[in-house]
N, C-alpha and C positions, 0 to 999 in steps of 0.2 A: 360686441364681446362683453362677457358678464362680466360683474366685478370678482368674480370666485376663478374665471378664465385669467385674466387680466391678472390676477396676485400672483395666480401659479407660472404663467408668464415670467414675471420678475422676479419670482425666487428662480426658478431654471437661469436665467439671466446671470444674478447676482453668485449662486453657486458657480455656475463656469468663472467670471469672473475673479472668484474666490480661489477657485484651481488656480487659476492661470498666475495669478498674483503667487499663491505657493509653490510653483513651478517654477517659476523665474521672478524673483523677489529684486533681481539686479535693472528689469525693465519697467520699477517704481521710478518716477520724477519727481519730485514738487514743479508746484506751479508758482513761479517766481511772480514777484511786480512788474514789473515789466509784458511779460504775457500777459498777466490778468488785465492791465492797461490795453493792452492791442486789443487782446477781446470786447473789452468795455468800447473801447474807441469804432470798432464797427459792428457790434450789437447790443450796445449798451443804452440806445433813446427808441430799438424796436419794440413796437407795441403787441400781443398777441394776446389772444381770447383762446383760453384752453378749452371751452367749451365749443369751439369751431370745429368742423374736421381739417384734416389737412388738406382734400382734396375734394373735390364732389363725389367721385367714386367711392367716397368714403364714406356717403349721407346714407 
């Protein structure tokens, strides 16, 4: 995917997004300490290379 593909990807993305959040403003959360801790605690020492694919079918 180019990177000109790839932008427009994530603006499409971030507009839906964008609706969905002006549409139902009451289905905003914060992310408390506690979450942020549990996330940390089981993917907070994985390592990843962005530069990998995710898959082989992806090479």
């Amino acid at each position: 995917m180019e990177s000109s593909e790839s932008d427009s990807m994530v603006l499409r993305i971030l507009g839906l997004l964008a609706a969905d959040i002006d549409e139902h403003p009451g289905r905003l959360k914060a992310v408390d300490s506690e979450l942020l801790a549990r996330i940390n605690s089981l993917v907070g020492d994985v390592q990843i290379d962005l530069t990998e694919p995710l898959c082989r079918d992806d090479e």
